[in-house]
C-alpha positions in Angstrom: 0.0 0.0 0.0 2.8 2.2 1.2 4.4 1.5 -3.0 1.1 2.6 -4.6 0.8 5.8 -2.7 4.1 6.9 -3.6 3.3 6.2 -7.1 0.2 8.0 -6.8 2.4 11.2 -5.3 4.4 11.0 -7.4 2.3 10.4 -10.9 0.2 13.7 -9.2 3.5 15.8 -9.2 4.6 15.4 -12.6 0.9 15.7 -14.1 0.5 18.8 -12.3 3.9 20.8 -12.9 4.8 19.3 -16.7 1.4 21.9 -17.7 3.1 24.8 -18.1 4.1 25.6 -21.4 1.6 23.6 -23.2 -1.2 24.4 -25.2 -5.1 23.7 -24.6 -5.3 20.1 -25.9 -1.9 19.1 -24.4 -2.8 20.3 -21.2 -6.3 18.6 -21.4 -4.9 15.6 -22.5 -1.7 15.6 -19.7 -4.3 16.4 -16.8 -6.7 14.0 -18.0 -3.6 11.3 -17.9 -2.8 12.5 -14.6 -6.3 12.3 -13.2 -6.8 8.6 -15.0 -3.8 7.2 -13.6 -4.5 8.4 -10.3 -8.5 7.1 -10.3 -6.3 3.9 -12.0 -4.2 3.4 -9.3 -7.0 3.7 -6.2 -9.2 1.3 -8.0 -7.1 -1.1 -8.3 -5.6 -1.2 -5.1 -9.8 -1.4 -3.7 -10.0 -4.3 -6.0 -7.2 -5.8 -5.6 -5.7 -6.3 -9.0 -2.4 -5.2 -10.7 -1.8 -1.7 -9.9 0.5 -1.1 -13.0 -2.5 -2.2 -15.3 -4.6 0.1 -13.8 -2.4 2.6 -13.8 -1.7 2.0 -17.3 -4.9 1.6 -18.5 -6.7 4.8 -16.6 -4.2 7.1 -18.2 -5.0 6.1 -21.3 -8.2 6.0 -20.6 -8.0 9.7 -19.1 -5.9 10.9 -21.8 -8.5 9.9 -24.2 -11.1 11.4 -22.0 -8.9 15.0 -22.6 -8.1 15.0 -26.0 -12.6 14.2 -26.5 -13.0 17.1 -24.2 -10.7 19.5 -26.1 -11.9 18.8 -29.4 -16.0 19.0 -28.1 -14.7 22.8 -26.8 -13.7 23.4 -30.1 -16.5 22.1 -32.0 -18.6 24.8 -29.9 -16.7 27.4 -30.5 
């Protein structure tokens, strides 16, 4: 448990600080990676499965999740 919440902190740090300099979608898609890892991570470690799948597969999931975001802003616009 102690592992997975240092991952967590740590995935959480580098999400947050690598935004600046990026544009819209890049920083949709980064915080959605962030975010999807995190929720990832904590629902796997509640379920008890592989945490590196989790995390794997909510970032992608997330950064999917930013990138559809970004582009349904645009279509608005």
């Amino acid at each position: 448990m102690r592992q997975t919440a240092i991952i967590l902190a740590v995935a959480s740090a580098l999400g947050l600080s690598a935004c600046s300099g990026l544009n819209d979608r890049n920083q949709k898609m980064l915080s959605g990676a962030a975010i999807g890892t995190g929720v990832g991570v904590v629902g796997t470690v509640i379920t008890g499965g592989c945490v590196t799948c989790g995390a794997v597969i909510g970032g992608a999931i997330g950064t999917g999740a930013g990138y559809i975001m970004h582009e349904n802003e645009q279509a608005r616009k």
